[in-house]
C-alpha positions in Angstrom: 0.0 0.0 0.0 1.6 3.6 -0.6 2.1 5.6 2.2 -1.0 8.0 1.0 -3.5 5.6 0.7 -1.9 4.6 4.6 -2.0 7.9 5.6 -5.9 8.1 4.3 -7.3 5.0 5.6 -5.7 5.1 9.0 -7.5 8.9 8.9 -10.7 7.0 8.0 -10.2 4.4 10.9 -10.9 7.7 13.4 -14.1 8.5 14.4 -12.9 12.2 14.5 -13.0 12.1 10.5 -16.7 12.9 9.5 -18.8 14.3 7.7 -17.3 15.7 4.4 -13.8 15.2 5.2 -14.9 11.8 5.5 -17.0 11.6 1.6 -13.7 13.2 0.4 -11.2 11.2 1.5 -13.3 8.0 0.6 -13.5 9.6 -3.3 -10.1 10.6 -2.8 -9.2 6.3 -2.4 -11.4 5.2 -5.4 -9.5 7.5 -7.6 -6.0 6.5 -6.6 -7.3 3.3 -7.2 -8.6 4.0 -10.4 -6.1 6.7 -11.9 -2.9 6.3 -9.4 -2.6 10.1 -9.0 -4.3 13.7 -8.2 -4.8 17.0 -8.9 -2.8 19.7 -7.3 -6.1 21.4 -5.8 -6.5 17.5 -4.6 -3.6 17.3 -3.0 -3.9 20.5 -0.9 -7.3 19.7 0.4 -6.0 16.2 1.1 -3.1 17.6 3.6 -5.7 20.1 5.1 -8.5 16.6 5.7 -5.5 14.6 6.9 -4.3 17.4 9.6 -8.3 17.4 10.9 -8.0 13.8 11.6 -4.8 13.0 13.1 -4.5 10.6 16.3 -4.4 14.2 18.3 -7.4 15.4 17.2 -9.0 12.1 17.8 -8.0 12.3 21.6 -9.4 15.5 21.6 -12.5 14.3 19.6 -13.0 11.4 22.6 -13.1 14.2 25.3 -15.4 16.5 23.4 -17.6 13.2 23.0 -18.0 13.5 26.6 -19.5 17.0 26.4 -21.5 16.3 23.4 -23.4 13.7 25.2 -23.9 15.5 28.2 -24.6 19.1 27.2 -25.7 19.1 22.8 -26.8 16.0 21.9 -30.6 16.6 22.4 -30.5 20.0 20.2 -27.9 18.5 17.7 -30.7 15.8 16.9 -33.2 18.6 16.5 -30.8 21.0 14.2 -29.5 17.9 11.8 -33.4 17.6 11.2 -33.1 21.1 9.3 -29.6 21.0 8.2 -29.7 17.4 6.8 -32.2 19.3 4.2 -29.9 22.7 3.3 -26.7 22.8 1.7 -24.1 23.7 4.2 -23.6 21.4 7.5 -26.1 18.5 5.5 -22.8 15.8 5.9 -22.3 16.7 9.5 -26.3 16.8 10.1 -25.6 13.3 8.6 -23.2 11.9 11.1 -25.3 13.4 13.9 -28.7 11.7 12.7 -26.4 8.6 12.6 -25.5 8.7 16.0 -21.5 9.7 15.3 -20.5 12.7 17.4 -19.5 15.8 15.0 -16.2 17.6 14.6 -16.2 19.9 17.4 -15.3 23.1 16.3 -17.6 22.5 13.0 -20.2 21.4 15.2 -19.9 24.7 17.7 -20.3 26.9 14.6 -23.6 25.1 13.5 -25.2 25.1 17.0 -24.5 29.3 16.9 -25.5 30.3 13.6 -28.2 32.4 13.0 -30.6 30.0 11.5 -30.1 27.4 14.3 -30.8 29.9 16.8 -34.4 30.6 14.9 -35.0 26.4 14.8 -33.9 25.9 18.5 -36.4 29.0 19.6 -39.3 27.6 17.4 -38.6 23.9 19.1 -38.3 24.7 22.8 -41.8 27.1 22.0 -44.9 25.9 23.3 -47.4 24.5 20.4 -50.1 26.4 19.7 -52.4 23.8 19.2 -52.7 20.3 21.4 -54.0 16.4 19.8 -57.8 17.1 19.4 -58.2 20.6 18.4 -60.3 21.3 15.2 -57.6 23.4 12.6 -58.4 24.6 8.9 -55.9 25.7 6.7 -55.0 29.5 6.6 -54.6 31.5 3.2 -51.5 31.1 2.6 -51.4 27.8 2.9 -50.5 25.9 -0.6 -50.7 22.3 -1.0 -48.1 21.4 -3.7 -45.4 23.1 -0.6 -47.1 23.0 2.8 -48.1 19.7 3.1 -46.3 16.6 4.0 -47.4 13.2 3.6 -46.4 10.0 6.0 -47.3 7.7 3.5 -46.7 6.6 -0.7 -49.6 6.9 -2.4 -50.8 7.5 -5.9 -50.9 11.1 -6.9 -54.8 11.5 -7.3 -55.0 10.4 -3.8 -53.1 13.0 -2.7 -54.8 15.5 -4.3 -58.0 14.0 -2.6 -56.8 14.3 0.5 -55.2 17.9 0.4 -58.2 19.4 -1.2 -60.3 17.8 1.4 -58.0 19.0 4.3 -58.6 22.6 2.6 -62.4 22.5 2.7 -62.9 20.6 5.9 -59.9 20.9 7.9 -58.8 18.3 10.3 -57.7 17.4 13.2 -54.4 17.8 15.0 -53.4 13.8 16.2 -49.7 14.7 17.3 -46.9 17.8 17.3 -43.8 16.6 16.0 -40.4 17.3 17.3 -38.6 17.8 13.8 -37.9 21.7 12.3 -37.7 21.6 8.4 -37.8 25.4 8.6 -36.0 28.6 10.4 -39.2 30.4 10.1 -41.7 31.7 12.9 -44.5 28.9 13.2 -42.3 26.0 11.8 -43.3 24.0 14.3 -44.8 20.9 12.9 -48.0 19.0 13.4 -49.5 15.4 12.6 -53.1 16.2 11.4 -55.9 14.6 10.2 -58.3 15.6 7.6 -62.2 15.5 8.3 -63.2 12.1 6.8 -60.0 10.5 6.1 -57.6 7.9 7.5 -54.2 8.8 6.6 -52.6 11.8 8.1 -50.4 14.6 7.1 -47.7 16.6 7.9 -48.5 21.3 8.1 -46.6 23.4 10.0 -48.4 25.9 12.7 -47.5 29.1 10.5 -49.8 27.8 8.0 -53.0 26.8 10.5 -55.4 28.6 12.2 -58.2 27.4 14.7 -61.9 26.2 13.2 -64.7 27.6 14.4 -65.9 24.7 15.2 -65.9 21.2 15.5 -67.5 19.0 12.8 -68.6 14.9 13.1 
């Protein structure tokens, strides 16, 4: 074995190499296997992955594990629900839904940006509405974006159901504890509609109270 396919797999070996460091230096192996050799832009991002993952930063990686555990584990489950679905932190959000503890300082910077701030304040909020309460649809609401469905079915069935959520409303049956969205009312609820058995998936911003109760 050469010494930088060594170098890359005893990286790999440490559970301090996630997330994208960890995609790239697995793509970085298939193409030494395939070509034998690398770019130059290759080769500087390899020496900046392999000084992320050395045996040092996987001793400090072990005693951040301990803190993880203890003091960010519950919100880093809730954030890698919305970051596994943007751009940015989606590899480490990943790892985290996986059950791997995340780079630390990578991880730090996640947990204090702005939009994890907004997902974190939405989550910890009190729900609006409780299992039981009668909601319709607010304005706004549109049914090819703002609805979610728990279950595969054919598309004329979903229509079905939507459009009869929108006339008759539903009924909330659960709040979930996933954010999709760093918007005000992105908490999410399990409804369902008048006269149906499968449920779906609206945010609060996007509901409003019925009038009343219908049988």
């Amino acid at each position: 074995m050469r010494v930088t396919e060594k170098n890359i797999t005893d990286a790999l070996s440490r559970a301090v190499c996630g997330g994208w460091d960890r995609s790239f230096l697995e793509s970085v192996l298939q193409q030494l296997a395939k070509r034998g050799t690398l770019s130059v832009k290759q080769k500087e991002a390899l020496g900046k992955v392999l000084a992320r993952c050395t045996e040092e930063d996987q001793f400090k990686h072990e005693s951040w594990s301990v803190d993880y555990a203890r003091e960010y584990e519950a919100t880093a489950q809730i954030l890698a629900h919305y970051h596994s679905r943007q751009p940015y932190h989606r590899e480490m959000a990943k790892d985290i839904l996986a059950g791997r503890v995340p780079e630390h300082n990578r991880f730090l910077r996640m947990h204090s940006n702005k939009y994890s701030k907004k997902v974190l304040r939405e989550a910890s909020r009190p729900p609006r509405f409780k299992d039981g309460d009668y909601v319709i649809p607010r304005a706004a609401f549109d049914s090819y974006k703002d609805c979610e469905l728990q279950s595969d079915m054919a598309w004329t069935q979903q229509n079905k159901l939507i459009k009869n959520f929108q006339k008759k409303g539903g009924f909330v049956i659960g709040v979930r504890p996933e954010i999709h969205s760093a918007a005000k009312g992105a908490k999410r609820y399990t409804l369902l509609p008048i006269g149906e058995v499968v449920p779906i998936i609206v945010e609060e911003r996007f509901l409003k109270a019925g009038k009343q109760k219908l049988t």
